[in-house]
C-alpha positions as CSV (number, residue, x, y, z in Angstrom):
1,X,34.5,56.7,-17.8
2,X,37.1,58.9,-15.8
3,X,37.1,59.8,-12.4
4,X,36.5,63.3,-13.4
5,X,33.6,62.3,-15.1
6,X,32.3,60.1,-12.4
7,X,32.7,63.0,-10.3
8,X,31.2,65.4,-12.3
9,X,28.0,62.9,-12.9
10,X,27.3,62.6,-9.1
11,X,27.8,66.4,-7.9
12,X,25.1,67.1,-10.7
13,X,23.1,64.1,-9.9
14,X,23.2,65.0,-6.1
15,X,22.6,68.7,-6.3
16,X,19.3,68.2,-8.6
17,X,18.0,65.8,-6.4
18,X,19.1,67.2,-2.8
19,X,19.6,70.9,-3.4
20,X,17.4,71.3,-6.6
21,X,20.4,73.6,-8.3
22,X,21.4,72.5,-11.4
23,X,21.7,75.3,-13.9
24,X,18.5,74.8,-16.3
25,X,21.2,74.2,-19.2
26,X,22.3,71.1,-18.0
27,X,18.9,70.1,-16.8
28,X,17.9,70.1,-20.4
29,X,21.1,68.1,-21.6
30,X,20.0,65.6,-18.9
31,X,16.5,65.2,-19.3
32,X,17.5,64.8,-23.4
33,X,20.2,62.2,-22.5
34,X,17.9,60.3,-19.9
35,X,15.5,60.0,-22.8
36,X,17.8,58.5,-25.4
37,X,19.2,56.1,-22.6
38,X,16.4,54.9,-21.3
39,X,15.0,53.9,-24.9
40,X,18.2,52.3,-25.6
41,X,18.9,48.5,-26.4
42,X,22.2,48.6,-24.2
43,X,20.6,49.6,-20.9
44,X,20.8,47.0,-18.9
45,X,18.9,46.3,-15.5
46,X,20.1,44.3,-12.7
47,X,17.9,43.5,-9.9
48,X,20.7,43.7,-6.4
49,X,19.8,43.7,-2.6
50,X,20.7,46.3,-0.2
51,X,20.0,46.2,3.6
52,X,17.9,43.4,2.7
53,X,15.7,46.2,0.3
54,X,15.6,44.8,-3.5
55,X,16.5,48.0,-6.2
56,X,17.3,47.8,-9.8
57,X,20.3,48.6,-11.1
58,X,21.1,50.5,-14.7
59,X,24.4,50.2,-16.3
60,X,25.2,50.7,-19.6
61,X,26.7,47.6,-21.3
62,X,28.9,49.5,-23.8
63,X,30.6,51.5,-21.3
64,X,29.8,50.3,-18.1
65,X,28.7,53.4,-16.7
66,X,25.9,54.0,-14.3
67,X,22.9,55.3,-14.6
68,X,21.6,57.5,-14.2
69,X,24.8,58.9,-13.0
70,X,26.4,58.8,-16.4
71,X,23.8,61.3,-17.9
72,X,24.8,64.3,-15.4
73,X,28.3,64.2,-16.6
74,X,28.7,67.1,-19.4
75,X,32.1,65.6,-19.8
76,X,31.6,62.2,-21.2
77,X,29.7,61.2,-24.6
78,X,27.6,57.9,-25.1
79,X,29.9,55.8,-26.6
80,X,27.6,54.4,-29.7
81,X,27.2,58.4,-30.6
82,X,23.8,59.0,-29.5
83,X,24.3,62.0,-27.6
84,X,27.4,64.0,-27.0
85,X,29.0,66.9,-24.7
C-alpha cells in the first residue's frame, strides 16, 4: 500500500467516524468492501495490548494492510481481485 493510499484510508476512516462526512458514494464502496473483507479467508486477527486494554487487530495477510483502514482508500484494490477502485 502507498502512503497516498494510507492516507487517503484514514482521512475517510476518520471523517465517517468523527465528523460523519463521507460523501454517500464512498460510504457504499466501503460498506461493499467491508463486507467482502470481513468474509474473507486472508483476514487475519491479532489480539495486541494497549495501555494495558486488550483490542484485536485486522490485517490483511496478502497485502498487509489494515483494517479497516484499507477499505476507505478509493485508491487501492484488494490484491486477490475481489473488489476494485
Amino acid at each position: 500500500m502507498s502512503i497516498s493510499e494510507m492516507i487517503e484510508g484514514w482521512t475517510n476512516y476518520i471523517r465517517s467516524r468523527k465528523y460523519k462526512s463521507m460523501s454517500p458514494e464512498i460510504e457504499e464502496i466501503v460498506d461493499e468492501r467491508s463486507k467482502v473483507c470481513g468474509e474473507c479467508e486472508y483476514l487475519t486477527q491479532k489480539p495486541i495490548k494497549i495501555f494495558n486494554r486488550e483490542i484485536v487487530k485486522y490485517r490483511c495477510s496478502i497485502c498487509g494492510c489494515g483494517f479497516p483502514m484499507m477499505v476507505f482508500s478509493m485508491k487501492k484494490d484488494c490484491p486477490k481481485g475481489k473488489w476494485k477502485r
